[in-house]
N, C-alpha and C positions, 0 to 999 in steps of 0.2 A: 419527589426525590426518594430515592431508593433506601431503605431501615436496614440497618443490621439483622433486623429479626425480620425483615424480609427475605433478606438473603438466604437467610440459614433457611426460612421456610422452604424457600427456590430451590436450593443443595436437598435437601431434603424430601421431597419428590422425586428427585431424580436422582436419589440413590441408587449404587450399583454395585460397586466393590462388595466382598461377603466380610463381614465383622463394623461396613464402617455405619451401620443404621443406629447403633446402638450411640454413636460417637454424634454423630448430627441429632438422634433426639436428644442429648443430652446440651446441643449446643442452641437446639431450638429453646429446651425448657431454658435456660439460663438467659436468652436474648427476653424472653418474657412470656412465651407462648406456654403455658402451663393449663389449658384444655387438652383431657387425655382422648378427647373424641377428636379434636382437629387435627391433632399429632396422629392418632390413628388413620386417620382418612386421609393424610399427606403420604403417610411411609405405605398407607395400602396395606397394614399389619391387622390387627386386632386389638382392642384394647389393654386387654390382657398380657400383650406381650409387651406393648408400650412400658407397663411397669417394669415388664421384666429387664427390660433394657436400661431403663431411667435405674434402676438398683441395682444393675450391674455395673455402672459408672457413680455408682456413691451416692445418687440422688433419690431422696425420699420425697414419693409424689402428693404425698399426705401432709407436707411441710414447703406450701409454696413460696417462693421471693416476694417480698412484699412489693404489691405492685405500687408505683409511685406514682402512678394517675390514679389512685382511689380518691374520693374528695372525703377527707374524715372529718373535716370542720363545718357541722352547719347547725354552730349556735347561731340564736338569732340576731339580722344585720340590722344596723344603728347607727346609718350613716348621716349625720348633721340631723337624726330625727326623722330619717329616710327607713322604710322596716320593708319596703319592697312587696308589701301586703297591698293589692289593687283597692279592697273596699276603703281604704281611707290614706289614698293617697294624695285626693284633695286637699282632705285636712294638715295631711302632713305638710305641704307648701304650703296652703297659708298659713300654718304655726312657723315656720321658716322666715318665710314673709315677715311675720312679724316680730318675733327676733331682733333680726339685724334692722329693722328699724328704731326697734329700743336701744339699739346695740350706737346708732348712728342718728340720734335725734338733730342734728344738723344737716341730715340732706333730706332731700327730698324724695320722698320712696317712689313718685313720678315721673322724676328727672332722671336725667343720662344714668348716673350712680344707680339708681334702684332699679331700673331696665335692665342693666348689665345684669345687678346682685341676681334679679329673678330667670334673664335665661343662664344664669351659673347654675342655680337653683333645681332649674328645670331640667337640665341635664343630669346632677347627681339624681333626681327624682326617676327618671327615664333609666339609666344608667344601672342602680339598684335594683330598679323591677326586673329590668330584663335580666339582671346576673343570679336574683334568685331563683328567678323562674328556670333559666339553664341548668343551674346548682343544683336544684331539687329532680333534675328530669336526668339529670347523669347520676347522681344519688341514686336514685331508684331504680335504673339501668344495671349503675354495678354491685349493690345489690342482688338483685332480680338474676344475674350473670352469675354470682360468686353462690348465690342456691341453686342455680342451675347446673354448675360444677360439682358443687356439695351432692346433690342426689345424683349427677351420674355416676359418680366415683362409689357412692351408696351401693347402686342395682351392681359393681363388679362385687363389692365386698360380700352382699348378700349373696352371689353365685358361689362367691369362693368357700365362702361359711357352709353350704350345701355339701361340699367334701368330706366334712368331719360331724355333719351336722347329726346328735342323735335322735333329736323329736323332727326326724326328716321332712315331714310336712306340713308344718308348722313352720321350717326352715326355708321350703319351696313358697308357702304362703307370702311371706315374707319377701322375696324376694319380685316376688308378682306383685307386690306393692309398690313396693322401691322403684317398679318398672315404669308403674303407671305416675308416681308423685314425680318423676325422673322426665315421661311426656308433658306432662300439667307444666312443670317447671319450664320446662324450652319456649312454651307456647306465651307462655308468661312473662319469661324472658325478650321473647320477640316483640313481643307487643309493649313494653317498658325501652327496648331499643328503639324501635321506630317513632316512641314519642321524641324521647330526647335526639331523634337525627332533626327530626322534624322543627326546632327550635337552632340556631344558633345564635352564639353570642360573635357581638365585634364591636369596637370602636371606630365611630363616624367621622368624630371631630376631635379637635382639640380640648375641647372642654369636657366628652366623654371620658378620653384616656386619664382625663386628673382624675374625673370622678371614678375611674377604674383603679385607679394607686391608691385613692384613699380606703378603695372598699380590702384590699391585697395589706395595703399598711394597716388596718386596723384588726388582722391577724385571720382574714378568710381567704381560702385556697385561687390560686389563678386556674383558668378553666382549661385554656390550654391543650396541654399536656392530656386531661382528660377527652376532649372533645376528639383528637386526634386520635386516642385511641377506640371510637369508637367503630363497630364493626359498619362496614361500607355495604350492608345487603345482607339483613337481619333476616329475611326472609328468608334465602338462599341457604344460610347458616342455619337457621333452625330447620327447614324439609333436609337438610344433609344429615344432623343430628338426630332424626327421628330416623332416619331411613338407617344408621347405623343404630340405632337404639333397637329399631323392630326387627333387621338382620338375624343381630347378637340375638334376640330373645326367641325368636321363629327356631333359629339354629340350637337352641339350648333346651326351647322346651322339648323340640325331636329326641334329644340326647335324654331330659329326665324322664319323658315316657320310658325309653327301653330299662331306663335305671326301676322305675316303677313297675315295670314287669318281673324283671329280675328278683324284686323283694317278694312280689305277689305269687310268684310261680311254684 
């Protein structure tokens, strides 16, 4: 089914009218799309101008909307004694196990009742593992995405700095950094997305989903919302990102040659 911030992306491409680019990137960044490299390669601008446009509708690209599928809560889980830790989650059931047998010294941890208790058990133990294990692979996803934004947004600031810069090569230095920590970053990013695609969470049974409310009710984020957002061909995304990263930088260094002749002449 079709997003709001699909849409805008969709209008957004296929901009045409003259004045209205500025009005659709501004509707992109507010639907959620606040990558100034995707927003460039959608309108077929520069990045440079992205801003220019996003600040000329009031918007500061340096002050994004808080995106609401970050996962900000990953204290640690302590479900019935469930920690979602593989090396000891034997241990953890049968300290479970034997619990609610002390809990219940009139039945029979054998019989019907303790059969039930232990595939109840076995599910919240199941249920946990896989949720941290998703938890921490979109953690480190959006992470790994929000540094990847952080240094591209870097390599413009560094260009822009070059304008007024007075230890100019020092300043050009500088920005040949920003370039390179700016590819590391995507590469790094891609590979942090493809693990977490590579993993999803779901509920099977009935007895999953309780075990899914208790882990939500004891104050950790639902996945959801995050998993949804996660890029559909990380691959794809990152060779588009470089390929606009090495454009911009092919195109720039031609430009601080002649600048560097000019000083030198």
């Amino acid at each position: 089914m079709s997003t709001r911030r699909d849409n805008v992306m969709a209008e957004l491409r296929d901009w045409s009218r003259p004045g209205r680019r500025a009005d659709l990137l501004a509707a992109a960044w507010q639907a959620g799309e606040t990558t100034v490299a995707v927003l460039a390669e959608a309108a077929r601008i520069t990045r440079q101008t992205v801003y220019t446009d996003l600040r000329s509708r009031g918007i500061d690209p340096d002050h994004r909307p808080k995106d609401t599928s970050m996962i900000t809560n990953l204290s640690p889980l302590d479900i019935e004694g469930f920690t979602g830790v593989l090396e000891t989650v034997d241990a953890e059931y049968d300290a479970a196990l034997r619990r609610w047998a002390a809990q219940h010294p009139d039945l029979d941890p054998r019989g019907a009742e303790g059969h039930a208790e232990g595939m109840r058990l076995a599910g919240v133990m199941d249920t946990v593992a896989r949720y941290a294990d998703v938890r921490d692979r979109l953690a480190h996803e959006q992470g790994a995405r929000a540094e990847r934004d952080r240094l591209l947004h870097q390599v413009e600031l560094r260009w822009e700095a070059l304008s007024t810069a007075s230890a100019w090569l020092a300043a050009h230095h500088a920005y040949i950094l920003a370039v390179d920590e700016a590819g590391i970053a995507i590469d790094m990013w891609r590979e942090r997305a493809e693990t977490a695609r590579a993993r999803q969470f779901f509920c099977s049974s009935p007895r999953d989903e309780a075990a899914y409310r208790q882990i939500q009710e004891a104050g950790h984020p639902a996945l959801e919302e995050a998993m949804a957002a996660l890029d559909r061909a990380p691959a794809q995304t990152a060779e588009q990102l470089h390929a606009n990263l090495n454009q911009a930088h092919e195109r720039r260094m031609k430009l601080a040659v002649q600048t560097r002749q000019l000083a030198t002449a």
